[in-house]
PDB file of N, CA, C and O in Angstrom:
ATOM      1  N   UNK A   1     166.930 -44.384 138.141  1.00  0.00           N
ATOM      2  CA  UNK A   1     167.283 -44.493 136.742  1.00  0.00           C
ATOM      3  C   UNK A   1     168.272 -43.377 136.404  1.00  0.00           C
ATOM      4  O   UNK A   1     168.220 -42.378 137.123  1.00  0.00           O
ATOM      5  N   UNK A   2     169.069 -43.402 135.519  1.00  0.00           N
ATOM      6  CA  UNK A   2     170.529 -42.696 134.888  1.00  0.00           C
ATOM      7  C   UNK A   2     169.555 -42.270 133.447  1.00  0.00           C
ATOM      8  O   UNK A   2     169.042 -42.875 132.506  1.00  0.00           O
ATOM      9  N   UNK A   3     169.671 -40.782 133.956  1.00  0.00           N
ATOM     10  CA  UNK A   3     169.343 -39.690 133.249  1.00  0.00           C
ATOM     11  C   UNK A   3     170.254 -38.728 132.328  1.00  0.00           C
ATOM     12  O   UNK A   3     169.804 -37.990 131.452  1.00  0.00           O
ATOM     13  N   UNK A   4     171.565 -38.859 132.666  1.00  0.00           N
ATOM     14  CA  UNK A   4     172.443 -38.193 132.177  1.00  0.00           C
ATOM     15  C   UNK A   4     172.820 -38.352 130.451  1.00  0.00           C
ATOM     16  O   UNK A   4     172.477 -39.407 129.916  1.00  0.00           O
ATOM     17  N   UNK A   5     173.353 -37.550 129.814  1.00  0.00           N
ATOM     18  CA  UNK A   5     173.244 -37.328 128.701  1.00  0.00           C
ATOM     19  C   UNK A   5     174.640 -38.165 128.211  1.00  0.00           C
ATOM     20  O   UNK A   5     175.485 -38.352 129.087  1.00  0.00           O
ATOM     21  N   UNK A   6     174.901 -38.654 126.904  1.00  0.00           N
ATOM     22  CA  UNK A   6     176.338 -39.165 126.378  1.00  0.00           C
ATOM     23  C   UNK A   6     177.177 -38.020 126.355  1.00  0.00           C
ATOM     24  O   UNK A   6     176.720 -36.986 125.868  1.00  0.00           O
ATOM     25  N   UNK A   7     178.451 -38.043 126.851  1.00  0.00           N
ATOM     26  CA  UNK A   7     179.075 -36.616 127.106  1.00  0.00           C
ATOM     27  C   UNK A   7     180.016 -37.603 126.041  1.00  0.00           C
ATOM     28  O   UNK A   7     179.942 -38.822 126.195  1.00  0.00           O
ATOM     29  N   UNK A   8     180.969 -36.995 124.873  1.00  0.00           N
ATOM     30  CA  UNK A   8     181.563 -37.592 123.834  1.00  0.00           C
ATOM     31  C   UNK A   8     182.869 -37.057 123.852  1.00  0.00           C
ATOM     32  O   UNK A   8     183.593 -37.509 122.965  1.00  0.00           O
ATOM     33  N   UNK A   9     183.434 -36.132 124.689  1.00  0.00           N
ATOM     34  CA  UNK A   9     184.302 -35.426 125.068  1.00  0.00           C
ATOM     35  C   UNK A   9     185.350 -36.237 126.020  1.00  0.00           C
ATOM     36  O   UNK A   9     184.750 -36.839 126.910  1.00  0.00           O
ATOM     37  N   UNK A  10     186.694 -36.396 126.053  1.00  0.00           N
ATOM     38  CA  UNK A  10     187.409 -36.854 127.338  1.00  0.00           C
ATOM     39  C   UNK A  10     189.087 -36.440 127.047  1.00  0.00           C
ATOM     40  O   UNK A  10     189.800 -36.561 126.052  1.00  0.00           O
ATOM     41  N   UNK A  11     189.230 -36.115 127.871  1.00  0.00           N
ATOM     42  CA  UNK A  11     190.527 -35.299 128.008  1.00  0.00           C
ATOM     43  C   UNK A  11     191.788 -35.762 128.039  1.00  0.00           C
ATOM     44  O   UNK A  11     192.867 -35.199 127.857  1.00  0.00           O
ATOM     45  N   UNK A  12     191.390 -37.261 128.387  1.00  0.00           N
ATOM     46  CA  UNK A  12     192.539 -38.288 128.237  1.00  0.00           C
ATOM     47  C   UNK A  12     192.877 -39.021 126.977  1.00  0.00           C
ATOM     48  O   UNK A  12     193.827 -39.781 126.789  1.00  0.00           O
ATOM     49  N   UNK A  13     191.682 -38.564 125.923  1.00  0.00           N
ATOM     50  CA  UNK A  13     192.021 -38.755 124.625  1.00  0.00           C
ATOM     51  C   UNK A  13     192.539 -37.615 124.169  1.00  0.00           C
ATOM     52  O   UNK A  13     191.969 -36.671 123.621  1.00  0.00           O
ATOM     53  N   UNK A  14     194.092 -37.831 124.537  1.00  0.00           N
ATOM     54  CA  UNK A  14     194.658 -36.385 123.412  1.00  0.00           C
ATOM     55  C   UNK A  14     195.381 -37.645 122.506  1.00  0.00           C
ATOM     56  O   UNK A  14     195.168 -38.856 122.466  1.00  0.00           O
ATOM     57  N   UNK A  15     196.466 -36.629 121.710  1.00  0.00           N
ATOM     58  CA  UNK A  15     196.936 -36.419 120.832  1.00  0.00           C
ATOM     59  C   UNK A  15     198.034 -37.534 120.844  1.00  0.00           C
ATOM     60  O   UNK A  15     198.503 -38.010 119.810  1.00  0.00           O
ATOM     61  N   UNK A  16     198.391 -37.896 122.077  1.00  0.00           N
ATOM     62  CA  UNK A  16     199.436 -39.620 122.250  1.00  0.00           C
ATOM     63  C   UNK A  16     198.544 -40.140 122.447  1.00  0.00           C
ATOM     64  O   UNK A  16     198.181 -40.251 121.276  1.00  0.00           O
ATOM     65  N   UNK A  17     197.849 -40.573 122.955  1.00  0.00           N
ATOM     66  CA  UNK A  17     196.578 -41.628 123.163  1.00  0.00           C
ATOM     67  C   UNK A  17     196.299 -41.702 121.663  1.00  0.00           C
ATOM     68  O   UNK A  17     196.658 -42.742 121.112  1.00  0.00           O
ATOM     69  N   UNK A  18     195.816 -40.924 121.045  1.00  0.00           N
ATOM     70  CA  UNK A  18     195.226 -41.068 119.797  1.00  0.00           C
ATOM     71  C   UNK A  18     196.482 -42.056 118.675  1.00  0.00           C
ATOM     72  O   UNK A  18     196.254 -43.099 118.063  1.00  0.00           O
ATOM     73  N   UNK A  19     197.495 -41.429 118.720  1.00  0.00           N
ATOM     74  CA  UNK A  19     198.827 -41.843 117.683  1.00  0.00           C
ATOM     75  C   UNK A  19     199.155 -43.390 118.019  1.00  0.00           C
ATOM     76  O   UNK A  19     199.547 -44.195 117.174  1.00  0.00           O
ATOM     77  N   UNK A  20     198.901 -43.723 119.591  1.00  0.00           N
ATOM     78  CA  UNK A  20     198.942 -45.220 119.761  1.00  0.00           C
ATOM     79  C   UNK A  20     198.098 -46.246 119.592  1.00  0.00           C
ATOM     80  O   UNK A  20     198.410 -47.430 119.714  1.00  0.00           O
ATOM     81  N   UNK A  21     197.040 -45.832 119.315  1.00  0.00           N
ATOM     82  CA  UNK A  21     195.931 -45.853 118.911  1.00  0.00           C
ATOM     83  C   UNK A  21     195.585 -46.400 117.109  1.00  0.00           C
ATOM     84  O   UNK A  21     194.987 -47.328 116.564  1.00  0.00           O
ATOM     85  N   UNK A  22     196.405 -45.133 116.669  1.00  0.00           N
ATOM     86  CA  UNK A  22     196.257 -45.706 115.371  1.00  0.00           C
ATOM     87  C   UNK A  22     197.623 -46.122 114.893  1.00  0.00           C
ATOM     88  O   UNK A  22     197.576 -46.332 113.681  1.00  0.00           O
ATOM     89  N   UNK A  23     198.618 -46.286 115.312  1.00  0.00           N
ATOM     90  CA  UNK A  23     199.931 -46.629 115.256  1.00  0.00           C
ATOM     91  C   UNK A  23     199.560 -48.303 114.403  1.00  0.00           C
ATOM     92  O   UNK A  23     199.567 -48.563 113.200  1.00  0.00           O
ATOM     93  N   UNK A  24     199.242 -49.261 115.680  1.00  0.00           N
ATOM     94  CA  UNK A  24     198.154 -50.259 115.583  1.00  0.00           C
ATOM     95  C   UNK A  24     197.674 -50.172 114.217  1.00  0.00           C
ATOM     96  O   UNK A  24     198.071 -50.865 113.281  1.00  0.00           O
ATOM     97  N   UNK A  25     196.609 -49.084 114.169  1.00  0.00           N
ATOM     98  CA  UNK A  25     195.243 -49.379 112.873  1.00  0.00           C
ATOM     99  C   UNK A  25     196.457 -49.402 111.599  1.00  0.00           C
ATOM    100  O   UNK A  25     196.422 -50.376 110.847  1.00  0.00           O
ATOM    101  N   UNK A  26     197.625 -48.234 111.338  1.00  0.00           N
ATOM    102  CA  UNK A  26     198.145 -48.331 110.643  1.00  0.00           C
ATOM    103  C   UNK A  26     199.115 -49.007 110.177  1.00  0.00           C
ATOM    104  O   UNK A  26     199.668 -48.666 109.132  1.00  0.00           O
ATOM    105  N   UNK A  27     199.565 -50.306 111.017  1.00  0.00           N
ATOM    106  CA  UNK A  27     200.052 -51.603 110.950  1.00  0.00           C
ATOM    107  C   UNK A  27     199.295 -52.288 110.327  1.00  0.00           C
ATOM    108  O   UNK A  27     199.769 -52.960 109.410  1.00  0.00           O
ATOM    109  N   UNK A  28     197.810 -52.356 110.621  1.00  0.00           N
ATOM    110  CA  UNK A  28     196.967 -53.473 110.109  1.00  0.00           C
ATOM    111  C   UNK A  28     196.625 -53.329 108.964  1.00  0.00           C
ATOM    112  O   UNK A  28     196.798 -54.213 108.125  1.00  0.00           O
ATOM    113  N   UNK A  29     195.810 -51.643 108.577  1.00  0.00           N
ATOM    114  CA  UNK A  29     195.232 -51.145 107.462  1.00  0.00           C
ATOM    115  C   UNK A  29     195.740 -50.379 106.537  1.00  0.00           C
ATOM    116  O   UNK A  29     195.157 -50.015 105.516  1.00  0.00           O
ATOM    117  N   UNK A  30     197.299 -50.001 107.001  1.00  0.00           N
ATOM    118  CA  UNK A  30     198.090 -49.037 105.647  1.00  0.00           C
ATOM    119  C   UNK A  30     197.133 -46.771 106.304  1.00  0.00           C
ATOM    120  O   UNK A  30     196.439 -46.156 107.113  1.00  0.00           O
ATOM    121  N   UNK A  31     197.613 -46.730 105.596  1.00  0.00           N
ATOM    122  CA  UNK A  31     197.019 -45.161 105.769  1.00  0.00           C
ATOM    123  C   UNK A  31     195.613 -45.089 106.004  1.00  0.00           C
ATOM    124  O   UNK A  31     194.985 -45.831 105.248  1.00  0.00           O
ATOM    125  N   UNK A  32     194.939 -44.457 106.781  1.00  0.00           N
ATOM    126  CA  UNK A  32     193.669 -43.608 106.599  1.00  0.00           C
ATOM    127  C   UNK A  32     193.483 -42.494 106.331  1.00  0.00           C
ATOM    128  O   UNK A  32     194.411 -41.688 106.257  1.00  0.00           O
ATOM    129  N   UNK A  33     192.155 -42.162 106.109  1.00  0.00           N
ATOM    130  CA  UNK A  33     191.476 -40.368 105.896  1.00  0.00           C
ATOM    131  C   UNK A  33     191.900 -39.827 107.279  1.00  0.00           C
ATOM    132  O   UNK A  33     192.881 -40.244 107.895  1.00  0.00           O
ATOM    133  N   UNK A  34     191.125 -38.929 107.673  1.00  0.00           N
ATOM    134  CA  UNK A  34     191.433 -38.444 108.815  1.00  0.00           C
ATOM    135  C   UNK A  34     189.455 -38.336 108.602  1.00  0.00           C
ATOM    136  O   UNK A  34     189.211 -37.738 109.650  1.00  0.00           O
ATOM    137  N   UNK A  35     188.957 -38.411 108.361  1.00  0.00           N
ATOM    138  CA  UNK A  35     187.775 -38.764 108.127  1.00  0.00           C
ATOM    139  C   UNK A  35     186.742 -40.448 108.894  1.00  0.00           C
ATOM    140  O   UNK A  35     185.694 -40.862 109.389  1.00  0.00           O
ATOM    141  N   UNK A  36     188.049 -40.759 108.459  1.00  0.00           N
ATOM    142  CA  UNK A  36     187.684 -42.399 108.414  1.00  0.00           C
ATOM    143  C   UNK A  36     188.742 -42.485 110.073  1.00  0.00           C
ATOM    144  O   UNK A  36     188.463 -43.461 110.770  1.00  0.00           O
ATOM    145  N   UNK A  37     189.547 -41.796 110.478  1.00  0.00           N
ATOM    146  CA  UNK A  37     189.865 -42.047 111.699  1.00  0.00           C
ATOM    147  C   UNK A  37     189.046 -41.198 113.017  1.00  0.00           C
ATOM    148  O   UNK A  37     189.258 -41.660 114.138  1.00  0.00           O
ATOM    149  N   UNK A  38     188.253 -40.147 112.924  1.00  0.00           N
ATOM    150  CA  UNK A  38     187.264 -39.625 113.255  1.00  0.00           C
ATOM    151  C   UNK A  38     186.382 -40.752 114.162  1.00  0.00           C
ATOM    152  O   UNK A  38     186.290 -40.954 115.372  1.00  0.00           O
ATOM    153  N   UNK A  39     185.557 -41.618 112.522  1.00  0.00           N
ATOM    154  CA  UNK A  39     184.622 -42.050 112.747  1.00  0.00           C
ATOM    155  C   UNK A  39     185.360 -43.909 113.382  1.00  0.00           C
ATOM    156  O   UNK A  39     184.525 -44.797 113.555  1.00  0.00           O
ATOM    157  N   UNK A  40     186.214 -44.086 113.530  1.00  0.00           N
ATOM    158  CA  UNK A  40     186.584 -45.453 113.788  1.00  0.00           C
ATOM    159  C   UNK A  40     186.964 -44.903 115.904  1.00  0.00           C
ATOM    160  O   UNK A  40     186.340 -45.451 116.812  1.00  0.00           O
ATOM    161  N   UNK A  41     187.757 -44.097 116.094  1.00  0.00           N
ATOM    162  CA  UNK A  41     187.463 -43.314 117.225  1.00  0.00           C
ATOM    163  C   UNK A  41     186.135 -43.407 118.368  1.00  0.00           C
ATOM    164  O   UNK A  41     185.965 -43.814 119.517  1.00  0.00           O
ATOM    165  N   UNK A  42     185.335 -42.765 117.285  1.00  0.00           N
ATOM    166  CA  UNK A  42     184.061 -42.472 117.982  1.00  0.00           C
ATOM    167  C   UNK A  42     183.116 -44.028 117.899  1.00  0.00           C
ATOM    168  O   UNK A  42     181.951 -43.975 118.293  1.00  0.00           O
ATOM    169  N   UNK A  43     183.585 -45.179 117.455  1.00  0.00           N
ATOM    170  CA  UNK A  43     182.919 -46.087 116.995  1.00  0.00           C
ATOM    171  C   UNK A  43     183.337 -47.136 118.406  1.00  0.00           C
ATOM    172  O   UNK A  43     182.552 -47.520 119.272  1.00  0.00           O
ATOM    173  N   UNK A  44     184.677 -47.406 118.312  1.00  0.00           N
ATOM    174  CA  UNK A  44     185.618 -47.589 119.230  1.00  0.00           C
ATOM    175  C   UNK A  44     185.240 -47.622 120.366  1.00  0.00           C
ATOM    176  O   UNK A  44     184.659 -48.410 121.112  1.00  0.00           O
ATOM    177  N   UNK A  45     185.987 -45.865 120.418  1.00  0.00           N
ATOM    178  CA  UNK A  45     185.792 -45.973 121.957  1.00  0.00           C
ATOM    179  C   UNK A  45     184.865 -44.947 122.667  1.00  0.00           C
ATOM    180  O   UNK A  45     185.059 -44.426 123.765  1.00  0.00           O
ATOM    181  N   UNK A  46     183.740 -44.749 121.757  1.00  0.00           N
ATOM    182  CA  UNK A  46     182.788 -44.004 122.100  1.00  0.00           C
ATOM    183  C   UNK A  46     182.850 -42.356 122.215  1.00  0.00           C
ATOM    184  O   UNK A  46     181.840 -41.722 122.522  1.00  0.00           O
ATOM    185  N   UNK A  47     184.157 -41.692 121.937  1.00  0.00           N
ATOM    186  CA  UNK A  47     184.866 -40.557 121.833  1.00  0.00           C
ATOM    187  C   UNK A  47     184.653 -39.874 121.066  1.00  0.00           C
ATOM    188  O   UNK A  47     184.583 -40.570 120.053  1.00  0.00           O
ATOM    189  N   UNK A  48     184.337 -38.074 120.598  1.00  0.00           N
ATOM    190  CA  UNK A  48     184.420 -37.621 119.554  1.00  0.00           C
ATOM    191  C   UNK A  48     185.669 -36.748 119.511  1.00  0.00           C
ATOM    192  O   UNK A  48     185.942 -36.222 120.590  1.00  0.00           O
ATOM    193  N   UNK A  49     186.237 -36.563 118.800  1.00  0.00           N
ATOM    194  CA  UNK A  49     187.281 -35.856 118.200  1.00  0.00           C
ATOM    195  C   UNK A  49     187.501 -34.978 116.976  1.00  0.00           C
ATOM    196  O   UNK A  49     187.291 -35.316 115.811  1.00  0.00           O
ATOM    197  N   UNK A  50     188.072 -33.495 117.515  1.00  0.00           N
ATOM    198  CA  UNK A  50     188.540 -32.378 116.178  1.00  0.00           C
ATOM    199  C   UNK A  50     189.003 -33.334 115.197  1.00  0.00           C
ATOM    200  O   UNK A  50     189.505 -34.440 115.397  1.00  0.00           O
ATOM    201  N   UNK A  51     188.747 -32.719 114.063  1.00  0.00           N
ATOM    202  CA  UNK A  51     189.371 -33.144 112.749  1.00  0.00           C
ATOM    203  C   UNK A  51     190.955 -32.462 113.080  1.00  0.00           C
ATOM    204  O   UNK A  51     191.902 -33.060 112.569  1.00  0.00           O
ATOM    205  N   UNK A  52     191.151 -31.658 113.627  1.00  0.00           N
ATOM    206  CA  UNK A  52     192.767 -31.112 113.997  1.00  0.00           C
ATOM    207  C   UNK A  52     193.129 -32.270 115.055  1.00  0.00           C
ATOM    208  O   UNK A  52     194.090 -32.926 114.655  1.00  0.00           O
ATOM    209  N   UNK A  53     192.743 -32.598 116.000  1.00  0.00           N
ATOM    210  CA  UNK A  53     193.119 -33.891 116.573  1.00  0.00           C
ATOM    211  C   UNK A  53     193.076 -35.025 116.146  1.00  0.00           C
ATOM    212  O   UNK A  53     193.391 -35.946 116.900  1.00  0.00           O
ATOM    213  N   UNK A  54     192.815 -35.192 115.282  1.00  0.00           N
ATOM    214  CA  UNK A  54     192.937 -36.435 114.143  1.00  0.00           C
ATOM    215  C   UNK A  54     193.800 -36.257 113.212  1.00  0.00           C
ATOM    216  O   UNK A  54     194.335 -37.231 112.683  1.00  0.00           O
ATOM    217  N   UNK A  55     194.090 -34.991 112.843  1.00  0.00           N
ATOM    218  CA  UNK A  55     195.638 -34.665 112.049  1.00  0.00           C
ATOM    219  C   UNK A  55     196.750 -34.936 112.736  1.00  0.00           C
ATOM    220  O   UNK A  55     197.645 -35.526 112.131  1.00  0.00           O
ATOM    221  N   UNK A  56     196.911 -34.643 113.868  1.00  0.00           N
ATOM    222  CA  UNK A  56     197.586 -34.266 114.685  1.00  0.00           C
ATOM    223  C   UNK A  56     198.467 -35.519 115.137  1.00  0.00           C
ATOM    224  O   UNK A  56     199.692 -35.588 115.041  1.00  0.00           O
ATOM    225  N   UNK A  57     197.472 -36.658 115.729  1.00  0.00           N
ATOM    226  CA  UNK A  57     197.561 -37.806 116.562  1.00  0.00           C
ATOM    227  C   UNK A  57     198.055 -38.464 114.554  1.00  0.00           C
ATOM    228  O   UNK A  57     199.267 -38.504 114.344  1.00  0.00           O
ATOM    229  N   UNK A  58     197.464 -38.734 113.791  1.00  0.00           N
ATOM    230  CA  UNK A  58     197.860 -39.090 112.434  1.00  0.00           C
ATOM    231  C   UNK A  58     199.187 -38.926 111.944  1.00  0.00           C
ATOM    232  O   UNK A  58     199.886 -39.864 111.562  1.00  0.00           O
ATOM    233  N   UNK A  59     199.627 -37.401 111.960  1.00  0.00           N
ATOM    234  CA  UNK A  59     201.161 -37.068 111.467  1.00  0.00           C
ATOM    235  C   UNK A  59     202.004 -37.815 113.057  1.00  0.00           C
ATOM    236  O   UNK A  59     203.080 -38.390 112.896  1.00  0.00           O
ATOM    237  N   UNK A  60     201.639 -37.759 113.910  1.00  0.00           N
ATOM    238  CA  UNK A  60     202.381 -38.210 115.103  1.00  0.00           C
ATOM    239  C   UNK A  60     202.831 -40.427 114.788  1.00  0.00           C
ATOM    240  O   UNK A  60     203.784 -41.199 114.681  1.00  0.00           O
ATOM    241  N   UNK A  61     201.671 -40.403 114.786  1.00  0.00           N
ATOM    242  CA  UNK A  61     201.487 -42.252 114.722  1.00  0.00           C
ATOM    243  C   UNK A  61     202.288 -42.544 113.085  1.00  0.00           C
ATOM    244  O   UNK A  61     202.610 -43.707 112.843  1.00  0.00           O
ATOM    245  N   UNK A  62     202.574 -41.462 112.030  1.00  0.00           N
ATOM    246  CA  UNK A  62     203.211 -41.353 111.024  1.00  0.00           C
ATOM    247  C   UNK A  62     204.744 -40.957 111.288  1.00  0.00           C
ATOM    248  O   UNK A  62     205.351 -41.924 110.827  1.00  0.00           O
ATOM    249  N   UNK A  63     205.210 -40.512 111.531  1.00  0.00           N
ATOM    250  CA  UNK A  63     206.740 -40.229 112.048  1.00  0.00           C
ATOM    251  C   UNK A  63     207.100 -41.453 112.962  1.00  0.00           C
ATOM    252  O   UNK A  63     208.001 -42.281 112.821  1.00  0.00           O
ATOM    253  N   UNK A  64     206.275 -41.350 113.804  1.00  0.00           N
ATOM    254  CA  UNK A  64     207.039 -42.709 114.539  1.00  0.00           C
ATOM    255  C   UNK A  64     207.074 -43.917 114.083  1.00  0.00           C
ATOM    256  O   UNK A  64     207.929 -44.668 114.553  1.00  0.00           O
ATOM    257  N   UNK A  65     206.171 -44.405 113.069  1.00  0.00           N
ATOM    258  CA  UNK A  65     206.540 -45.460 112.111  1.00  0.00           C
ATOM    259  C   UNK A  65     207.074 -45.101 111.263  1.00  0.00           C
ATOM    260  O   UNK A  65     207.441 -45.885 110.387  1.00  0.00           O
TER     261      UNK A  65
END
């Protein structure tokens, strides 16, 4: 049996991963919180993420549209 704990952390979710990510959401849904992109993230794709990495990946996925 698999004992190991949910590790919510992954390193391959930075800051471009994230912006393409919501690039997408912000096509479909217009702006989010950075609150509300947090929790759609961690809902997703099982990931937790800084509120500074959710600014971050946000102003990014914002300039490029």
């Amino acid at each position: 049996m698999h004992k190991c704990g949910k590790v919510f952390g992954n390193k391959n979710a930075n800051k471009d991963w994230m912006s393409k990510v919501l690039m997408n959401k912000f096509r479909n849904f217009g702006k989010m919180t950075t609150n509300k992109i947090i929790d759609d993230i961690k809902k997703l794709y099982n990931i937790g993420i800084t509120t500074w990495g959710a600014l971050q990946a946000k102003e990014m996925a914002m300039e490029i549209l």
